[in-house]
N, C-alpha and C positions, 0 to 999 in steps of 0.2 A: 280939412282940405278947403282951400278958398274955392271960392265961382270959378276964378281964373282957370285954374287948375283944373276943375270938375269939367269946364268947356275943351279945356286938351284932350283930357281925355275919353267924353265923346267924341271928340274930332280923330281922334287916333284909333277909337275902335271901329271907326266907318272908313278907315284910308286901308283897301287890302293891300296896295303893294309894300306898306311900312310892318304891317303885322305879317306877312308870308317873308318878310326878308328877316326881321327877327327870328321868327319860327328857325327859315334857316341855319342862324348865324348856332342857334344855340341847338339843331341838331348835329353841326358839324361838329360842334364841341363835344356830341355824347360820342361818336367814330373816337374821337382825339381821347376821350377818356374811358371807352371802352376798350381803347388799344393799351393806353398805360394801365386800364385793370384788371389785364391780363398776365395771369398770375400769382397776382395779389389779391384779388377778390374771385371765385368761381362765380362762373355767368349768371346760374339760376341762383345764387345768392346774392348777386346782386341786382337781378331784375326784380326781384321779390321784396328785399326793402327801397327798391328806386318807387314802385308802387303805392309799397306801405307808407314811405313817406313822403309822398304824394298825396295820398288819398288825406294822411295828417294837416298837410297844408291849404287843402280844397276846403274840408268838412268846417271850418268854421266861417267862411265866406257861402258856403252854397244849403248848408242846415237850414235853411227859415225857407229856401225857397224849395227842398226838396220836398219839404212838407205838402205846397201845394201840385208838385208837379209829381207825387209819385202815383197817382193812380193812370198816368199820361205809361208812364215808363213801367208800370205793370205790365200795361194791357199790350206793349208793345216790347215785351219782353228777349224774343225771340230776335229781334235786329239790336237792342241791346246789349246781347249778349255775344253776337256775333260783331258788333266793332270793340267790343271788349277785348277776343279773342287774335281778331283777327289784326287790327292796326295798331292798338297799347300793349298787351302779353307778348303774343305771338312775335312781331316784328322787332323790338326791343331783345329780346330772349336768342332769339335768334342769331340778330347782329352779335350780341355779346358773343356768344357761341364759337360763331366764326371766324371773328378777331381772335379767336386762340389761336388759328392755327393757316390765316391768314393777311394779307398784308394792307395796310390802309388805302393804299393805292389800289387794289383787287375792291375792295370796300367801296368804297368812292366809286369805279366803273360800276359793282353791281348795282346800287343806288342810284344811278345814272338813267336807269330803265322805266324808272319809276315814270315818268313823264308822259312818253310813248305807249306804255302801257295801259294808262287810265285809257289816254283815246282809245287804242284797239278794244282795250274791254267795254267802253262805251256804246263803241262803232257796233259789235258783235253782239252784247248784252241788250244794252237799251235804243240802238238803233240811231245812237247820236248820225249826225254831221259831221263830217272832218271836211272842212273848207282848205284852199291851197292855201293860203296865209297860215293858218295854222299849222300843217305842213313844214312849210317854209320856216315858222319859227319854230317848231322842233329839231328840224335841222339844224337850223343857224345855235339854238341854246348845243344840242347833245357833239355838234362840233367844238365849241368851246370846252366843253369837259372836257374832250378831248385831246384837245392842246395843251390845259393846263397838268393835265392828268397823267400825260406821258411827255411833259417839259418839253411840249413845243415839237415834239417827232409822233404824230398819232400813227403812223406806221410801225412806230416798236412796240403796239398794241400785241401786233400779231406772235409775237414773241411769247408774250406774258403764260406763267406756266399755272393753269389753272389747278386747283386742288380742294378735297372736301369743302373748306371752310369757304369756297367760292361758291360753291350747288349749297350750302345751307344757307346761304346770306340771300342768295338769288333767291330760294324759296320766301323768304322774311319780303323779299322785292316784291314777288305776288301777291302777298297778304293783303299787303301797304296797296298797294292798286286799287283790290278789292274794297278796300278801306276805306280808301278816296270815294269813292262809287257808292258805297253803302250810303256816307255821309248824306248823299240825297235825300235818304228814306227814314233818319235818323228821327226818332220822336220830337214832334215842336214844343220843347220844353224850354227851361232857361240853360242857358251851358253852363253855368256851373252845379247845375244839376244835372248836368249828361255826366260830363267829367266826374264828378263825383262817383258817381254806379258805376262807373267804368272802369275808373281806379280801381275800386274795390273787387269787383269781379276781377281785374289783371290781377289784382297781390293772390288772391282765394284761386285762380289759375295755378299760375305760378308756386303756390306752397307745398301741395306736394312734390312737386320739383325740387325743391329747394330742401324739403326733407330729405330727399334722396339723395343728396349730396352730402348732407351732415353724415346720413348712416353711410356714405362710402367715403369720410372721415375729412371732407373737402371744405376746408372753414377758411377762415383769413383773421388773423391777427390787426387789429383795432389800431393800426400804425393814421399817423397823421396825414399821411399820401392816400389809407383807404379810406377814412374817413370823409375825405374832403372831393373825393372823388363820389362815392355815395349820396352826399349832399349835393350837389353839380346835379348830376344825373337825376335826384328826387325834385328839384325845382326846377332849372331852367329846361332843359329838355321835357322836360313830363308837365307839371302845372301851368306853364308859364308858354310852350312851345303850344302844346298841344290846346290849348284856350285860344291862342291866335290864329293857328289852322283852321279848326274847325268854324270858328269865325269867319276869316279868309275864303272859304268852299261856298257859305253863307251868303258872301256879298260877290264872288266872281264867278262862281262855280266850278270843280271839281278838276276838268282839263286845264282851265286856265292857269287854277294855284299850282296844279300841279307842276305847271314849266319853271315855277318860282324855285323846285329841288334843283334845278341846275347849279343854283348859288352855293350850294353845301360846298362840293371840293373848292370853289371856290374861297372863300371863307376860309376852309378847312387850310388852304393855305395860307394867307393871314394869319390867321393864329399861329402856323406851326413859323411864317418869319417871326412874330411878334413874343412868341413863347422860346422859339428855338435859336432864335440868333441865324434863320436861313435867309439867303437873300433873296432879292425879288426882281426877276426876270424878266424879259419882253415876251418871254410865252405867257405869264402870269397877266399883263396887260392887254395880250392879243384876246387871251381867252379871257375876261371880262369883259371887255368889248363884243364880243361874239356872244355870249350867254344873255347880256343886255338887249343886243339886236335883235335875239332871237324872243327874250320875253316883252318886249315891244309888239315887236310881230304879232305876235298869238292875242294879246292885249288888243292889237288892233282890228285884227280878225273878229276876237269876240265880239265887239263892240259893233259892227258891220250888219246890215240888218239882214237875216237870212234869204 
């Protein structure tokens, strides 16, 4: 890697709104491929090797540093364990889950909550501040979901026919909250030494799950569509997302990144014009405009001196 190079990418691991918009781009893509891997791969089979090959693609970037950061990550084993559980296993496991037997657009709305949530749990838990600007751009982001989410009519929300895989995704919504929140309290080790432990405890979560699916005879056949789906979901969402977030919480803190999930549906469409041949709407542009206003907003609130 030249200097040049090595100064980008300092410079890009200190800019959160480039690393929470990636993160983004490439959760929305696990929604888009948790939905096409449904089916063809069972959930706790694949949250289990999205994990395993995960934790594959960490261990040899973060091995030399684990070494000196594990007696850090022993002694604080206990919050370890529970962002293991609760924001990588749990939430992942989850979403798959529910994409069986619900619709990407129900997806996308319960994901939506995530936002609002961290604040109230903040507000409630640790006694945060919710300032009006803040507020104001929660609004401004979770209306734009809105519009893009229900093609510009957020009144045919009311319609929407809720069912299981909506109350199991919404539960994965809570984890993820919490998850944000914990991040606070996370060991000051190096992050590819958090990621690492984490990984591994999701996959060792997750395996007897995933056993119990072999014994109820639920496998998937090694076709080029599960394969590559498998691979997606073990890098970009898991290594590569999840390095940037927890970063992201690091330099903005926890409410803030969190307004950055408004982009998912957004995205999420993107990909489904850029993949699917859909077209792209004035709701599509109304609600980008309105998701940006509103993480403006909350950005600028942060920054406001209390």
């Amino acid at each position: 890697m030249s200097a040049g190079q090595a100064r980008l990418g300092q410079r890009l691991w200190k800019t959160a709104p480039l690393l929470l918009a990636a993160t983004m781009l490439f959760w929305a893509g696990n929604s888009i491929a948790g939905r096409a891997m449904s089916g063809v791969v069972p959930p706790m089979t694949l949250t289990f090797w999205r994990w395993t090959l995960a934790s594959l693609l960490v261990a040899p970037l973060a091995w030399k540093r684990l070494e000196a950061d594990w007696p850090e990550l022993r002694r604080r084993w206990p919050t370890v364990l529970l962002l293991a559980i609760s924001g990588v296993a749990s939430f992942g496991a989850l979403l798959y889950w529910g994409l069986e037997s619900t619709t990407a657009l129900n997806s996308l709305l319960m994901q939506a909550a995530i936002p609002p949530l961290i604040l109230f749990f903040g507000f409630i838990l640790l006694r945060d501040r919710i300032g009006a600007g803040a507020l104001v751009g929660v609004a401004l982001s979770l209306l734009g979901v809105l519009v893009v989410i229900s093609e510009g009519k957020p009144w045919a929300l009311l319609s929407l026919h809720l069912n299981p895989g909506d109350g199991i995704i919404l539960v994965g919504v809570v984890l993820y909250a919490g998850y944000s929140l914990l991040l606070r309290r996370r060991p000051q080790v190096h992050p590819l030494s958090l990621l690492l432990v984490t990984f591994v405890l999701a996959a060792l979560f997750t395996a007897p799950f995933y056993a119990h699916e072999l014994i109820q005879g639920l496998t998937f056949q090694p076709t080029p569509q599960a394969l590559a789906g498998i691979g997606y979901v073990a890098l970009f969402p898991s290594f590569l997302a999840y390095l940037c977030f927890n970063r992201g919480v690091e330099l903005i803190g926890p409410g803030t990144a969190g307004q950055y999930m408004h982009l998912m549906p957004v995205f999420g469409a993107v990909l489904a014009i850029a993949l699917l041949g859909e077209p792209f709407h004035g709701y599509h542009a109304a609600g980008v405009a309105l998701i940006g206003l509103g993480i403006a907003a909350t950005a600028f609130a942060a920054r406001k001196p209390a």
